[in-house]
MIDOSE-1310 file (N, C-alpha, C; in nm, 2 decimals, decimal comma, always signed):
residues 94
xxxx	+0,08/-0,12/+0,00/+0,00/+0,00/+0,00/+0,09/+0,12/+0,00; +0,04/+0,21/-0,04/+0,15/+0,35/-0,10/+0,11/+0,42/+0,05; +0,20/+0,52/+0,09/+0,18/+0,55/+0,23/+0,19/+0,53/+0,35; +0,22/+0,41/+0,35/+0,28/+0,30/+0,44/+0,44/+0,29/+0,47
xxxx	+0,53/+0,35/+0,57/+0,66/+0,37/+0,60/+0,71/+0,21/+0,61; +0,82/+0,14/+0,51/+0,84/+0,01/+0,57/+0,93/+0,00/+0,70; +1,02/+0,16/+0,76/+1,08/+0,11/+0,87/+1,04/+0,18/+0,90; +1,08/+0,14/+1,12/+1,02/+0,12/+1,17/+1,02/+0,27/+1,21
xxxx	+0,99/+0,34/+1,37/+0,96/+0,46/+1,38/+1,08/+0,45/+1,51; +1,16/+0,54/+1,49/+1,26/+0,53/+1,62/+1,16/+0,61/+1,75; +1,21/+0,57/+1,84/+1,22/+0,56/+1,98/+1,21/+0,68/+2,05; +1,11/+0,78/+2,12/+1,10/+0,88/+2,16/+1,19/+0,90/+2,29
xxxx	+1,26/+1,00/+2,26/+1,37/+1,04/+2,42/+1,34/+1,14/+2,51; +1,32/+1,08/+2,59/+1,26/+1,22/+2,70/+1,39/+1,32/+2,72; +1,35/+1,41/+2,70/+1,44/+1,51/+2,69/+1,50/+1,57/+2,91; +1,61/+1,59/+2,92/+1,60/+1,62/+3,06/+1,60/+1,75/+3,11
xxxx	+1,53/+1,79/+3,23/+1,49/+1,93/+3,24/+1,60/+2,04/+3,31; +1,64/+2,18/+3,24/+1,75/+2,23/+3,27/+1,74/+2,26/+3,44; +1,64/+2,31/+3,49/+1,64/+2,34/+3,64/+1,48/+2,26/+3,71; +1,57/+2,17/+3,75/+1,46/+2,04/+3,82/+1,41/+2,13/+3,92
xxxx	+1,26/+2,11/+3,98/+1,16/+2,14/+4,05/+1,17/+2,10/+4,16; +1,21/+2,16/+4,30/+1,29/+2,09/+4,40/+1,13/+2,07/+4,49; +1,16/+1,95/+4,59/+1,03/+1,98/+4,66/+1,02/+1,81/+4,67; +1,06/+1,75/+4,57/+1,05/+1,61/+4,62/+1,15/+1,50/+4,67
xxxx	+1,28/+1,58/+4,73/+1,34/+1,54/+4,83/+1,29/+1,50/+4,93; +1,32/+1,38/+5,00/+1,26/+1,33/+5,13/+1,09/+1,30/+5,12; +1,03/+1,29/+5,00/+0,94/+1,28/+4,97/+0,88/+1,11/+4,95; +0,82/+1,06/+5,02/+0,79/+0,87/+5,01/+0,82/+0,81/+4,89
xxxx	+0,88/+0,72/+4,86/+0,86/+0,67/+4,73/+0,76/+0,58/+4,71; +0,69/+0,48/+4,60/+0,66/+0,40/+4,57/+0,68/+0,31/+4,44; +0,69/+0,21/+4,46/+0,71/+0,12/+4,37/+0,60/+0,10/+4,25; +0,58/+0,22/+4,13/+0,47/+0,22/+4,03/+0,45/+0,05/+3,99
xxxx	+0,50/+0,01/+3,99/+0,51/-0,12/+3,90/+0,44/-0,22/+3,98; +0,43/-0,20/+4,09/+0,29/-0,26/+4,17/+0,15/-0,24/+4,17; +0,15/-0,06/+4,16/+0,00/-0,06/+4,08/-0,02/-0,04/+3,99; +0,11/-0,03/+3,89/+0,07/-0,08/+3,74/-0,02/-0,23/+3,75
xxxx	+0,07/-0,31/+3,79/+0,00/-0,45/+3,78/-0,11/-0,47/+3,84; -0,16/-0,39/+3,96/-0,32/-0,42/+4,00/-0,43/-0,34/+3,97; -0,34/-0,22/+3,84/-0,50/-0,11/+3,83/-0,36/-0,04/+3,69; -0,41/-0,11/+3,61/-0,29/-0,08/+3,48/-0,33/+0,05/+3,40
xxxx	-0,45/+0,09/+3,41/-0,51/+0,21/+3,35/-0,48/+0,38/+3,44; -0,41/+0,27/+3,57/-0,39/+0,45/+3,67/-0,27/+0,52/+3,63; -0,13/+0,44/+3,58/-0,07/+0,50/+3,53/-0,07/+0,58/+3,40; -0,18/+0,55/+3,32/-0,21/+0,59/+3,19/-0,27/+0,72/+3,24
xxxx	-0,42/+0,74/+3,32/-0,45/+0,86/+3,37/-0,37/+0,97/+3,46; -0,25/+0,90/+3,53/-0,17/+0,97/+3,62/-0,11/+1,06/+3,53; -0,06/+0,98/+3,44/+0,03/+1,07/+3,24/-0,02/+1,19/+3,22; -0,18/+1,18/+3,25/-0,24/+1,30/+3,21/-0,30/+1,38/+3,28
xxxx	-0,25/+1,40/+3,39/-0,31/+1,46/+3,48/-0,27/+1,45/+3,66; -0,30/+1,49/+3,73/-0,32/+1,47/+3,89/-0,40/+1,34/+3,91; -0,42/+1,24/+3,95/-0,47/+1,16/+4,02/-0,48/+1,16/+4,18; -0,63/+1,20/+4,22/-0,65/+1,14/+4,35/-0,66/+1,01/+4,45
xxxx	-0,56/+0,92/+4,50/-0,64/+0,80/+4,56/-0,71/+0,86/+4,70; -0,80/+0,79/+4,69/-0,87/+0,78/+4,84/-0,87/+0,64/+4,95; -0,87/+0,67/+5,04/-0,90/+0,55/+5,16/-0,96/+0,59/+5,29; -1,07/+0,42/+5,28/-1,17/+0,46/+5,33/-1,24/+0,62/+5,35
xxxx	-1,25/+0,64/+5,25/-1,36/+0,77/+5,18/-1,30/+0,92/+5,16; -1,14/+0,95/+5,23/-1,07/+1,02/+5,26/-0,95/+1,02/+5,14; -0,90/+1,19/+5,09/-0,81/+1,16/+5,01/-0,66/+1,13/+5,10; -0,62/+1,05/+5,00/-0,49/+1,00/+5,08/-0,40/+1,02/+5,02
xxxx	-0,36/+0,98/+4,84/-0,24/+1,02/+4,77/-0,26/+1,06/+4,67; -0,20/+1,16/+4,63/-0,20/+1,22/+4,48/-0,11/+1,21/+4,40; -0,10/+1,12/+4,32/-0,02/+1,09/+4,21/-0,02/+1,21/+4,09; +0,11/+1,25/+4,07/+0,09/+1,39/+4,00/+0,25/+1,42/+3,92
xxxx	+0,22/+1,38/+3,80/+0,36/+1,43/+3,64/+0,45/+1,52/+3,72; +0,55/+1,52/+3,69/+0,67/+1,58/+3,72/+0,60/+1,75/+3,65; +0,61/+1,74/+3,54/+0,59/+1,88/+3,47/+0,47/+1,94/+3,54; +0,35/+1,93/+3,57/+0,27/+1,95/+3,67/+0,30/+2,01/+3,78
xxxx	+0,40/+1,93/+3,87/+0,43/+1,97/+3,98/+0,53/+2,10/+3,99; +0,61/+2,10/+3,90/+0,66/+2,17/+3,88/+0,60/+2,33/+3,83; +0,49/+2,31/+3,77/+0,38/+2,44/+3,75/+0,34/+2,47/+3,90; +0,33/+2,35/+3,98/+0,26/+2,38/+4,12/+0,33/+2,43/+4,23
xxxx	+0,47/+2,43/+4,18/+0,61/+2,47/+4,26/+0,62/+2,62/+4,23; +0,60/+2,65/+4,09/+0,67/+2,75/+4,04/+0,54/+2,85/+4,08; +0,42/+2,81/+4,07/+0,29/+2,92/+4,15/+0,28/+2,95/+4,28; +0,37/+2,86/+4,39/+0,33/+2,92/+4,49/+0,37/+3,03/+4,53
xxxx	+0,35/+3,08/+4,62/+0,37/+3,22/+4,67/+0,49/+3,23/+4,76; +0,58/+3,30/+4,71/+0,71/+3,30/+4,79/+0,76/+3,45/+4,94; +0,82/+3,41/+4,98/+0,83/+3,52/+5,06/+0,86/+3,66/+5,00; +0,89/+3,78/+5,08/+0,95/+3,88/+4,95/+1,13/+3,87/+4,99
xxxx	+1,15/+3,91/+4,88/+1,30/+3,94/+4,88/+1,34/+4,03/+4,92; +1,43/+4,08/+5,01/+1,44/+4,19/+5,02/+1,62/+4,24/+4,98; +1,65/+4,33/+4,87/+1,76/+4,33/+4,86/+1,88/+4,45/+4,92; +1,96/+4,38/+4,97/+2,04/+4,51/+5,07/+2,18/+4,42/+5,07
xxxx	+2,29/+4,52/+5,10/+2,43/+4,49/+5,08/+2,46/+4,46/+5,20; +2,56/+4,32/+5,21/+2,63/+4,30/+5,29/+2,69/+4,39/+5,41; +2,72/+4,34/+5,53/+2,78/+4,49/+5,60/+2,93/+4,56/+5,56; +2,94/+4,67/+5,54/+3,11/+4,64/+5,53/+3,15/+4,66/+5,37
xxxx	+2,99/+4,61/+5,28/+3,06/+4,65/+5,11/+2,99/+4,74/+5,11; +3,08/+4,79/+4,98/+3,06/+4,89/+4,88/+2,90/+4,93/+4,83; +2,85/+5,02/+4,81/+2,72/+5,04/+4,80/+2,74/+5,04/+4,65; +2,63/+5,09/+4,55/+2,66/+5,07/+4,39/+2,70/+5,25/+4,39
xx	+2,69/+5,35/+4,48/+2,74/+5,47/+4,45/+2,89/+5,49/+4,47; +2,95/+5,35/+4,52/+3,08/+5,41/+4,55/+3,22/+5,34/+4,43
């Protein structure tokens, strides 16, 4: 059939991110590949989005994309800055 590529299609490379989204240091891990195998469609919805789990009726974990979190890092509200010279240096008038 005309339109049809006979090789194959190479292999998509996740590209790596110049300044990682800090925040998930010391943060629990889990082993995906456990509830891959008991609920194989949660990772597929996690891909696209925030996922809520609940137990007994209560939210309990939120599975949530790196790029995501990182939007959710980069919104929150920071302290203010406040900018002033060291004791002792030079001010920019001198």
């Amino acid at each position: 059939m005309s339109g049809w590529r006979q090789d194959e299609d190479a292999a998509i490379r996740s590209g790596g991110v110049e300044e990682p989204a800090p925040g998930l240091e010391g943060q629990p891990r889990l082993d995906m590949a456990l509830i891959e195998a008991a609920v194989p469609k949660l990772i597929d919805h996690a891909v696209g989005g925030p996922v809520v789990l609940t137990r007994h009726g209560a939210e309990a974990y939120v599975l949530l994309p790196l790029d995501i979190w990182r939007r959710v890092w980069l919104s929150a509200a920071r302290p203010p800055v406040v900018e002033m010279e060291q004791p002792g240096e030079p001010g920019p008038e001198a």
